[in-house]
C-alpha positions in Angstrom: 62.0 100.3 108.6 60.1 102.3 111.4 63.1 100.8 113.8 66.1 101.9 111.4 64.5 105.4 111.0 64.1 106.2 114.9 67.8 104.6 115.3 69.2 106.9 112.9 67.5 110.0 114.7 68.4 108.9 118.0 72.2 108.5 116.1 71.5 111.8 114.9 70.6 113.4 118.1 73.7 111.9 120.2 75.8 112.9 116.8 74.8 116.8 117.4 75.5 116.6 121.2 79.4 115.2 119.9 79.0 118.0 117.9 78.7 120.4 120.8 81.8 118.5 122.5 84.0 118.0 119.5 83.7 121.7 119.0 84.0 122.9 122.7 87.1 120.5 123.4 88.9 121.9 119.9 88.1 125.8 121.2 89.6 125.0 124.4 92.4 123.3 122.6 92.9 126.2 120.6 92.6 128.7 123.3 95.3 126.5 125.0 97.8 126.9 122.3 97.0 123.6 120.3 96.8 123.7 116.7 93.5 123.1 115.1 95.1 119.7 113.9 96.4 118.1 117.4 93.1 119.9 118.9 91.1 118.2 116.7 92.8 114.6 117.1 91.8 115.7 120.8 88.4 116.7 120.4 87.5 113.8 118.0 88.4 111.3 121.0 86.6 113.4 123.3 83.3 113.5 121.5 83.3 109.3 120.2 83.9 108.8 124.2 80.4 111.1 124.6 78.3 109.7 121.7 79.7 105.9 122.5 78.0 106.7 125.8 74.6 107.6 124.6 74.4 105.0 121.7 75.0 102.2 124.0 72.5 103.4 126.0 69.8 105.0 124.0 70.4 104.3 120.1 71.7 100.7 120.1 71.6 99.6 123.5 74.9 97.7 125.0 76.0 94.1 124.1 76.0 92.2 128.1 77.7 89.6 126.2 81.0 92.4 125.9 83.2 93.7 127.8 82.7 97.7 128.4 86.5 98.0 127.3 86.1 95.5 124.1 83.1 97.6 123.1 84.7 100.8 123.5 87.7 99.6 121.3 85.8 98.8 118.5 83.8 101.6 119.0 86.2 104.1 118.7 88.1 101.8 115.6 84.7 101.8 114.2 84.1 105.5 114.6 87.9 105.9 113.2 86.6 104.9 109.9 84.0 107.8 109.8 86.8 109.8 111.7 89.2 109.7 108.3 86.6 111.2 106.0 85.5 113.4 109.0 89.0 114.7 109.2 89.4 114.6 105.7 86.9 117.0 105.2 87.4 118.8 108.2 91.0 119.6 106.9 89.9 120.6 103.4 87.4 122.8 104.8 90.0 124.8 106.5 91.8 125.2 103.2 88.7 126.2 101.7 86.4 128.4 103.7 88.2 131.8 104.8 90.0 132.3 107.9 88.0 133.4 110.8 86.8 132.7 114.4 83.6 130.5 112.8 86.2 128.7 110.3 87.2 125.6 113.0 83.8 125.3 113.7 82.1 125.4 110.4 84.9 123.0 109.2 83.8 120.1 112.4 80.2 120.4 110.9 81.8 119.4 107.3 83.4 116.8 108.8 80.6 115.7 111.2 77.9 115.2 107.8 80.8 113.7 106.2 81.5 111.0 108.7 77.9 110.5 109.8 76.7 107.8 107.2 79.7 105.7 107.3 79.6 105.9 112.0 76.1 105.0 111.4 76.6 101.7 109.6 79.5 100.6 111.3 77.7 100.8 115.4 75.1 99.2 114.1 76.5 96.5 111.7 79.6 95.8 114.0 79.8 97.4 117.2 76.1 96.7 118.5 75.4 94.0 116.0 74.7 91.5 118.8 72.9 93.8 121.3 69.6 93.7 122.6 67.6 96.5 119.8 65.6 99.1 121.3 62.4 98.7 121.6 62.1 95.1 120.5 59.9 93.2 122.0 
């Protein structure tokens, strides 16, 4: 149980540094002329490349036994499960919370909580199922 916990905080942690990226790629998107939809298809890809990164390296650790490029497929078709209620409640938050500058950003931390459970069981029940866990002995 002690192992599960400090994988989900160490999920956690590399989930708020996506965060930071998914919401930095979508402002520059924006400020680029992008919609908040296409910038946000762009951003989500950007910030699964970050936190695929750190998960394989500090959360899960990486499967030797897989190719970097297998792994990153089904990491980001993994993540793309999370990703549909994450942009599901990205896009309703829009709708919802009044127009402003803070609006895109308040509506990728909706979408962030709402995608986090369903990222965290799929890495570690499919994507780094077969990897060496950290801090096993």
């Amino acid at each position: 149980m002690a192992r599960l916990h400090g994988e989900f905080i160490r999920f956690a942690i590399a989930g708020a540094i996506g965060f930071a990226v998914d919401a930095g790629v979508l402002y520059a998107a924006l400020a680029l002329g992008l919609g908040p939809y296409a910038g946000r298809a762009i951003s989500f890809i950007s910030a699964a490349f970050v936190t695929w990164q750190i998960n394989r390296r500090i959360t899960f650790a990486a499967n030797e036994d897989v190719s970097l490029w297998r792994e990153w497929c089904q990491y980001l078709a993994a993540m793309s499960l999370g990703g549909v209620c994450n942009y599901g409640a990205y896009a309703a938050a829009l709708h919802v919370l009044p127009h402003g500058p803070a609006s895109p950003l308040l509506a990728v931390a909706v979408g962030s909580i709402a995608g986090m459970f369903v990222n965290f069981a799929t890495a570690k029940l499919w994507v780094f199922k077969g990897a060496p866990q950290k801090g096993a002995k």
